[in-house]
N, C-alpha and C positions, 0 to 999 in steps of 0.2 A: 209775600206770595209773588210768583214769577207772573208776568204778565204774556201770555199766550199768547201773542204777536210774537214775538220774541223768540216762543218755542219752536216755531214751522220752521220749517227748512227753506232757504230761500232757492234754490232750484228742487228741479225735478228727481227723480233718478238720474243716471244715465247723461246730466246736461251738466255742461261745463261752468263755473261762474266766471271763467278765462277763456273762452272761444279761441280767440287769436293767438292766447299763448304772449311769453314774454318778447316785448323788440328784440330782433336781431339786432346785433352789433355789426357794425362794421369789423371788416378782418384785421388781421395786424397785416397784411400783404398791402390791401388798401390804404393803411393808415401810412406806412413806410413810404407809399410811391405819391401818398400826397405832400407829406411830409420833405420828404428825399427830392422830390421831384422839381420842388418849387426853384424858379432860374432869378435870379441875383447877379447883375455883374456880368451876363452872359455864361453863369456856370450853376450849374444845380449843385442843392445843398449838398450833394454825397459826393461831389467832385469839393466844393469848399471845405468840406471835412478833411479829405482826404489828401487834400495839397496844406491843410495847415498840418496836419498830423507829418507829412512828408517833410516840410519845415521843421519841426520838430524834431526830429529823426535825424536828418540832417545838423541841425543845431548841435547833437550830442541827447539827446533826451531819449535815454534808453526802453523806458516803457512806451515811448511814441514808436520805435527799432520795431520793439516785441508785438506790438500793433498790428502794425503792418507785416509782417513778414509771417507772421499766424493768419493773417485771413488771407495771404497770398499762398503761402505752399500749408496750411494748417500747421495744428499743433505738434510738434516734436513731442515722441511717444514717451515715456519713462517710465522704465523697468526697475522694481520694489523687488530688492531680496529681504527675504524674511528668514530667521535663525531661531533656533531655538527649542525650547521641546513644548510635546504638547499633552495633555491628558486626555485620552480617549476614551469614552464608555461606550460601550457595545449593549446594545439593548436587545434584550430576547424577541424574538418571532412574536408576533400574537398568534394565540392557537388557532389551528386552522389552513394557517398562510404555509404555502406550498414551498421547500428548501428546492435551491434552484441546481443542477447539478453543471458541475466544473468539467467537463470531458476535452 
């Protein structure tokens, strides 16, 4: 047999058993400028990235190249030609629906 304690509901109508709701996070904006921000050496970490990666580049290291010159002038775009054929079905109106006229 259930034990009727058990059965109530533990709030009211209408009331929350989460008032506050879940913690906010912190942003990813906030986490990047803490993260990025922090000074080492007299240079912040997004400057020390950015000059090893430039070393890198320099070195010959082509994915360090594509790195950098993607988030300096972005991605170079590339155009997909497609060939081929295709099978098309044409599906009837449903009744009702208004045929639009070509004038």
């Amino acid at each position: 047999m259930a034990n009727p304690q058990n059965l109530k509901k533990p709030w009211q109508k209408g009331q929350s058993g989460n008032p506050k709701g879940r913690p906010k996070l912190p942003s990813m904006k906030t986490i990047m400028e803490s993260v990025l921000g922090d000074i080492k050496d007299g240079k912040s970490a997004a400057e020390a990235i950015m000059m090893a990666m430039r070393n890198k580049a320099i070195k010959g290291d082509v994915r360090a190249a594509e790195f950098i010159i993607d988030r300096a002038y972005g991605k170079a775009k590339e155009s997909i030609e497609l060939s081929g054929s295709t099978n098309m079905v044409i599906m009837p109106k449903p009744p009702g629906e208004e045929e639009e006229n070509e004038d």
